[in-house]
N, C-alpha and C positions, 0 to 999 in steps of 0.2 A: 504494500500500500504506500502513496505516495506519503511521505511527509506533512502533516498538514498545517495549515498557516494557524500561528498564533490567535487563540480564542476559536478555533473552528473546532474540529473535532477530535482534539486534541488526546483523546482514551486512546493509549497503547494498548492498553488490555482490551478493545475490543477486539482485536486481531487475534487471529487464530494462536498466536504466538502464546498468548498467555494460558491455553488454553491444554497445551502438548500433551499425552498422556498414551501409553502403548493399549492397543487392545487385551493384551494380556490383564495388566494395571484395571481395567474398565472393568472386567470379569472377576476380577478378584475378590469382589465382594457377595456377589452368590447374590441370587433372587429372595425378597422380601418374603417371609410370612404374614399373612393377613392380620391385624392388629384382633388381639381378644377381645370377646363380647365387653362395653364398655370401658375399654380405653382406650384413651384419647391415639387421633394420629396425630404422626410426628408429620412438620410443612417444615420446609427449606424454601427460603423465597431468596428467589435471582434476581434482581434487581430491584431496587429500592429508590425509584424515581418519583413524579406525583400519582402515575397509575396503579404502584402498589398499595395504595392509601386504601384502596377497598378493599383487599386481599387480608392488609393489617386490619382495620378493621372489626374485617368478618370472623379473622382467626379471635382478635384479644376479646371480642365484646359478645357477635350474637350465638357464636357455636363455640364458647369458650369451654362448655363442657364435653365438647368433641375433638377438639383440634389442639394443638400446642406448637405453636413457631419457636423450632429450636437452632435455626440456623439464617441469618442473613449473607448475603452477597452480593457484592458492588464495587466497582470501578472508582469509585467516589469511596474515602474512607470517610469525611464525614455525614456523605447521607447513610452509610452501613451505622455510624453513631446515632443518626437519629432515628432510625429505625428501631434497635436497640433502645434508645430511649422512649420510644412508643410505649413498650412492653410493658417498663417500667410504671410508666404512668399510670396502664391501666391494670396494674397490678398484678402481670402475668411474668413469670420465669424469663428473664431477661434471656434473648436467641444468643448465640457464640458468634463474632461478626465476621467476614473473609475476605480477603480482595478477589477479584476475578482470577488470579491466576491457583488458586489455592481450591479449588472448586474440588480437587478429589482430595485432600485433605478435609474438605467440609463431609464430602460421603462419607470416610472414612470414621470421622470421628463422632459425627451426633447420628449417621442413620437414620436420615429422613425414610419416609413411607411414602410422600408426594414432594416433588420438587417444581414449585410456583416458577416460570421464566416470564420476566416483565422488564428484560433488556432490550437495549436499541434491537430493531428487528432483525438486522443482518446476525446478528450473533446467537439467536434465538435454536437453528439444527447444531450446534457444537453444547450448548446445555440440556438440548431434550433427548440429541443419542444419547452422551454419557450420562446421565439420568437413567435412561429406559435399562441401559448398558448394566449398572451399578445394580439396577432390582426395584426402582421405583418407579412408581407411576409419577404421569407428568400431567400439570395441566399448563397452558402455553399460551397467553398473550394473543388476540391477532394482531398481526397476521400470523399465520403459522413460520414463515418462512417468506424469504424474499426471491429467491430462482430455483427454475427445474433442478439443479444438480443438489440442492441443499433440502430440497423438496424430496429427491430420490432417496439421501440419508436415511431423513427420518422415517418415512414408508417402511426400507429395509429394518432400520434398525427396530421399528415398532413388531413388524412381522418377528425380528429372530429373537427379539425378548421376552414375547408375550404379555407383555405390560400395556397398563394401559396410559393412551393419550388423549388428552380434550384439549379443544380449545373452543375459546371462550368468546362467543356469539352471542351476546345479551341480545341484542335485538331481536332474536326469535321469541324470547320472551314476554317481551314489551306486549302487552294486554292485547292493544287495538292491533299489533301486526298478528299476533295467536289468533285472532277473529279473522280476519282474511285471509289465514291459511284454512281454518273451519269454513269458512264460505266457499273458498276453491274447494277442499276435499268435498262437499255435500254435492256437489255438482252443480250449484245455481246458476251459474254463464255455459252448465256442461263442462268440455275438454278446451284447453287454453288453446290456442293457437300463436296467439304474439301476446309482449308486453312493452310495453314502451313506460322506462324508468328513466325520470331528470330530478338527478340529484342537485341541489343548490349549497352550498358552504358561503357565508357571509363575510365581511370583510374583520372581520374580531376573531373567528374560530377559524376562518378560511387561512386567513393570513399566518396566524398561528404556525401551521403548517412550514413556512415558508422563512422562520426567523430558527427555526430548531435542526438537530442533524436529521428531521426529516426532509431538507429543502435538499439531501444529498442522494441519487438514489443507490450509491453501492453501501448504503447504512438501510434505507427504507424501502427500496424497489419503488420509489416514487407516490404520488397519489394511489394510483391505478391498483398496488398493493397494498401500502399502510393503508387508505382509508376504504378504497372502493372492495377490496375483501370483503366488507361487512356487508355492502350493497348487493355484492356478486350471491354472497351468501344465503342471502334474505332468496331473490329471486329463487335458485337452486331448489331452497328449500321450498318453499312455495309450490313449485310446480313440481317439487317429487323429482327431479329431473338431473342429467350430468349433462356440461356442454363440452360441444364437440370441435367446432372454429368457432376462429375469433377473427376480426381485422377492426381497425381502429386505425385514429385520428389524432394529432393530440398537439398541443405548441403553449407555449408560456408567452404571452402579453401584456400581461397587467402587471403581476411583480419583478418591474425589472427597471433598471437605471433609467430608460428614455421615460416610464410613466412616473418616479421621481421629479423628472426634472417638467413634467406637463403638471402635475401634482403642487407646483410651486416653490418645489426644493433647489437647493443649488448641486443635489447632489445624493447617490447612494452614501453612507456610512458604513463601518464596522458595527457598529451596539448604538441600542437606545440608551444605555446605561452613560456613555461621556460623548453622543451625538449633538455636535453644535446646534442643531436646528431641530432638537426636539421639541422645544414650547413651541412651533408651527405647526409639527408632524403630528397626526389624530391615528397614525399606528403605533408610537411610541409604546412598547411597554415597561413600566416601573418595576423592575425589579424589589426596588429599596421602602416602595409603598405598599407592596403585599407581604406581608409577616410571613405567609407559605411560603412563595416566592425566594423571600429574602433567607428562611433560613434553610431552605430545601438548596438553593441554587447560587445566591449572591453571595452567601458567608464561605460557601463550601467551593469555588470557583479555584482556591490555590492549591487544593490536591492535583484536580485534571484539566483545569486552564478550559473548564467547559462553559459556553455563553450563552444561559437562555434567552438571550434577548438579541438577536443580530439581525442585522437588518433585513426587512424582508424585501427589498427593494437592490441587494447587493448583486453584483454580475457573476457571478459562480455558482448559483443558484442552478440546478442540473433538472430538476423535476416542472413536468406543465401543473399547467392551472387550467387546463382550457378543453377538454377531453370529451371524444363520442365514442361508442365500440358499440361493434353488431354482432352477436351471440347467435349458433343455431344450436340446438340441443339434439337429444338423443329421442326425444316423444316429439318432434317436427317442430315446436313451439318456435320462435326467433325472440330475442333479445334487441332492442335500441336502448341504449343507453347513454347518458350524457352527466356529465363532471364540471359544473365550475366553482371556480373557489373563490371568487370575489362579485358577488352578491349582495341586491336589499334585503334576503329574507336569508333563513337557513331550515333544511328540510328538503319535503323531497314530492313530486308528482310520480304514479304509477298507476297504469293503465292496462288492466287484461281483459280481449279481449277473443271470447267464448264462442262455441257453437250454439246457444244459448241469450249471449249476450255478451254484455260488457259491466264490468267492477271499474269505479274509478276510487282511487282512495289518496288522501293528501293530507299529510303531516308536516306543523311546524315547528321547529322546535326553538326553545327559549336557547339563548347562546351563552354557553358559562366556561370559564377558564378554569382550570387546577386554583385553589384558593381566594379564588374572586367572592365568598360565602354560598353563590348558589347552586342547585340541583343541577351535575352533568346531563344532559341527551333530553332534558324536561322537553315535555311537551304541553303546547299551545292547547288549550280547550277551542279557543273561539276558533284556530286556521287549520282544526283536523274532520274528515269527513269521510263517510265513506257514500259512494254510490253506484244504484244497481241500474243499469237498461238495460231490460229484458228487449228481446226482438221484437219489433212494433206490437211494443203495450209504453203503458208510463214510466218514466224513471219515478225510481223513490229512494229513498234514505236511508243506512240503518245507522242507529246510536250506536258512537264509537267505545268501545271500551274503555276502564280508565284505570292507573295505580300509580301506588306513589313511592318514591324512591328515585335512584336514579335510572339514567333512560325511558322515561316514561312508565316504572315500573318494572323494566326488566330485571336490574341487578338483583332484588333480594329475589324474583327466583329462580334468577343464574346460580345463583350461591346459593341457594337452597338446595339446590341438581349437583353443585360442586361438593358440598360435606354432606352427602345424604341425609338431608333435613329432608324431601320430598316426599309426602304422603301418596302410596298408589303410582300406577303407572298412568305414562304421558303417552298418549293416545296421538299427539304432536310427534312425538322423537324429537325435542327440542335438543336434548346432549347432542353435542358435534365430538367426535373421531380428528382423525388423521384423514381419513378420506375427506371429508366434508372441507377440512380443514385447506387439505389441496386444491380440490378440484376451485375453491374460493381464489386462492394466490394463482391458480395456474391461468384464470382468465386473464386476471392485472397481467403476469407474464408474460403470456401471447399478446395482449397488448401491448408490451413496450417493442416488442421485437416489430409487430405490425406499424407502430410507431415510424421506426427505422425504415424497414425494410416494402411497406406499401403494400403487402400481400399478407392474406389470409392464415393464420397460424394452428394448426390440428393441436388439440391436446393429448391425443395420443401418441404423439413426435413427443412433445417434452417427458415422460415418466413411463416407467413401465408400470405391470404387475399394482395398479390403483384397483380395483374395484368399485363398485358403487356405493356411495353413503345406504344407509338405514334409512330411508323417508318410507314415511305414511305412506297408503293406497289413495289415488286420486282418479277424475273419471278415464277412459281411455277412448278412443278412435274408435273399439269396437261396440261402442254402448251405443244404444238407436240412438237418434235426437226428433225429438217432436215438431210436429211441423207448426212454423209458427204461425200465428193467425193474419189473416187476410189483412194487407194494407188499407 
C-alpha cells in the first residue's frame, strides 16, 4: 500500500501486515464448544469506532445477562481505552484491550465464543477467516467485505470451519420494510417482475461519507459497497431472489474542488478542524463541539494520525457520489437502481411492479451523525407510505408500520436475532449468512468494475461455490394470475 499523506489514513495496522499469522497458528486453537445452558457468551469486538457503540451497548446493558465482552481491539489504542472504559461504567468486567496486530494473542488468551468485526471494511475477510479459523463464530459489520477475492476467503473459510457467520442487515428489520416483504410474499401485485429503487443521501449524512476513509475505495469499495450493500440487500431479500449481471454508471460531481470553488470557497482544504474558511463553509464538521466526536476521535488522533473531519471537497477523493446500476436476477425480475449522495431529502423511493399490480413505498429518514444526540436511520412519520394499484381498480393505502429504536426500529430486533433474545421462529429469514452477505457486496463489485470497464458484469465470474441465501417462499411465474377487470 502506498504511503499515505499525513492525516489521511494513516492505520498501518490496517494492512495485512499487522495481521501475519501461519495457518497452522489459526488451527491451533480447536473448534469452540457451545456455551452451557445459562452462561453467558464470551464477545471479542474488533473494532471500537462510533459503530461499535451498539454492539457495547447491547452487550453491557440489555443482554447483560447473556453476553460478557471480554476482549477489545483496535488500531487506535485510545478508543481500545474507551471502550474499556465503557464497561466500567456500566458496571460490567472491564474487556482485556489489543492492538490490531495482537489479534491471535487476543484468541488465545480470553477465548471468545463470537468475534464482533466493526473495522474499516477492507480489513473486515483477515478478522472473520481467523475468527471462523480459531473456532468462533463471527458476526461482521456490512459490508461483509469489499472485493471478489476477499469475498472468496470468507465463503471458503466459512465452508471448512463450520462456524457460523452473520452479518448484520438491520434494515430487514425495520417494521415498515418487514411489511412489504409480507405484502410481496402474500402475492398482492402477484410475481414481481421489475423494481425500480432511488436511493437519496443528503448533504449532512451524504457528505459524511466523503470526509472519512470511506471517501477511499481500497478501504471501502466505494458507495456502491459501504453503503448500497444495504440497498442491494433489502431488494435481494425482498424478492427471494440472487442477481445474476450487473452494469452500471457512476462519476463524482458534486464533492470535489471545482464545486468548492462554485460553492464560494477559495478552495478544497485538508480538515475542518484548522480550515481557514470554515465560518463560511455549512459542511464544516466540529470535531471539538461534539463531546463523542471529540473524545472518540479528536483526543485520540496522536496514536494513528487518523482525521475524522477532512475535507469533503478534497481532490483525492476516489469514490462517486452520482451512481445508477441495472440488476437482472435469477426469477426474471430487473433491478434500476440509482445513488446520490448530495441531496434535499434522505431516504429512499421503491417501486414493484407485479402481475397483479404495483407496490409503491417511500421512506424518509430523519438525518443523524455518530453523537449529534439523535436516533441513527429514524424515520419520518409524515414522508413514509406505502401504496397499492391493483390492475385497473383504485389505488389505496396501507398504514405503514412503526418502532422505535434505531433504524426505524430495526436495531433492537437485529440484536435480538444477534444474542438469541428472539421468541419463535421468523417466518421473514431476517438473519443474513455469508451468502446473503455476498451476493449484497458482489452487486456494489460488479458495479465498480462496470464503472470502468462499460460492460455488463456476471456474478458468477466473480466467486465460486456461493449458493443461494435462505429466503422465504414468494409467488412464482407458475401461479395463474387473474384476469383483471374490464377497463
Amino acid at each position: 500500500m502506498t504511503k499515505p499523506r499525513t492525516g489521511e489514513i494513516s492505520r498501518r495496522e490496517l494492512t495485512r501486515a499487522t495481521l501475519g499469522a501461519s495457518a497452522a497458528t489459526l488451527l491451533a486453537d480447536g473448534v469452540r464448544a457451545a456455551p452451557a445452558a445459562g452462561q453467558k457468551r464470551r464477545y471479542a469486538l474488533v473494532g471500537v469506532g462510533s459503530r461499535s457503540q451498539m454492539f457495547q451497548d447491547a452487550i453491557h446493558k440489555t443482554y447483560a445477562a447473556r453476553a460478557e465482552l471480554v476482549a477489545c481491539l483496535d488500531v487506535n489504542a485510545g478508543r481500545a481505552k474507551l471502550a474499556a472504559d465503557n464497561a466500567q461504567r456500566a458496571g460490567r468486567p472491564v474487556p482485556r484491550t489489543y492492538a490490531a496486530a495482537d489479534f491471535e494473542r487476543l484468541m488465545t488468551e480470553t477465548r471468545p465464543d463470537v468475534v464482533i468485526v466493526a473495522t474499516v471494511d477492507s480489513t473486515h475477510d483477515e478478522y472473520i477467516t481467523r475468527a471462523l479459523a480459531r473456532g468462533a463464530d463471527v458476526i461482521t459489520e456490512k459490508p461483509m467485505t469489499t472485493d471478489a477475492d476477499k469475498c472468496q476467503r470468507i465463503l471458503d473459510a466459512r465452508r471448512s470451519s463450520g462456524r457460523k457467520c452473520t452479518v448484520t442487515f438491520n434494515y430487514r428489520y425495520t417494521p415498515v420494510r418487514s411489511q412489504v416483504k409480507e405484502l410481496l410474499m402474500s402475492g398482492l401485485i402477484g410475481d414481481v417482475l421489475s423494481v425500480d429503487l432511488q436511493w437519496v443521501l443528503d448533504t449532512r449524512h451524504g457528505a459524511d461519507y466523503f470526509r472519512r476513509w470511506h471517501s477511499q475505495k481500497r478501504f471501502s469499495g466505494g458507495l456502491m459497497v459501504h453503503k448500497a450493500t444495504h440497498h442491494f440487500d433489502l431488494v435481494n431479500w425482498w424478492l427471494s431472489a440472487v442477481p445474476l449481471s450487473v452494469r452500471a454508471w457512476g462519476k463524482r460531481e458534486f464533492y470535489t474542488p471545482k464545486m468548492a470553488r462554485r460553492l464560494g470557497l477559495v478552495s478544497h482544504h485538508e480538515r475542518c478542524h484548522t480550515c481557514p474558511e470554515k465560518a463560511k463553509c455549512s459542511f464544516e464538521l466540529s470535531l471539538a463541539s461534539n463531546p463523542s466526536f471529540k473524545a472518540l476521535y479528536l483526543d485520540n488522533e496522536k496514536h494513528d494520525g487518523y482525521f475524522r473531519d477532512r475535507c469533503v471537497f478534497r481532490p483525492e477523493i476516489d469514490i462517486e457520489d452520482t451512481m445508477n446500476v441495472l440488476v437482472n436476477y435469477d426469477t426474471g425480475a430487473t433491478l434500476s437502481y440509482s445513488l446520490n449522495a448530495f441531496c434535499g431529502w434522505e431516504g429512499y423511493v421503491v417501486t414493484f411492479n407485479g402481475t397483479k399490480g404495483r407496490l409503491e413505498h417511500k421512506v424518509e429518514e430523519r438525518v443523524s451523525l455518530f453523537g449529534d444526540g439523535s436516533v441513527p436511520g429514524a424515520i419520518r412519520g409524515d414522508g413514509t407510505y406505502i401504496r397499492v394499484y391493483p390492475l385497473r381498480q383504485g389505488a389505496y393505502k396501507i398504514e405503514p408500520r412503526t418502532g422505535t429504536g434505531g433504524h426505524g426500529g430495526g436495531d433492537p430486533l437485529m440484536l435480538a436475532d444477534l444474542f438469541g433474545a428472539r421468541v419463535g421462529n421468523d417466518k421473514l429469514l431476517r438473519a443474513a449468512d455469508e451468502r446473503s452477505g455476498a451476493y449484497s457486496i458482489l452487486i456494489g463489485v460488479a458495479a465498480n468494475r462496470s464503472f470502468v470497464s462499460g460492460e455488463a458484469v456476471r456474478i458468477a465470474d466473480l466467486v465460486k461455490n456461493l449458493g443461494a441465501p435462505s429466503y422465504p417462499p414468494m409467488p412464482t411465474r407458475a401461479a395463474k394470475v387473474p384476469m383483471p377487470p374490464k377497463a
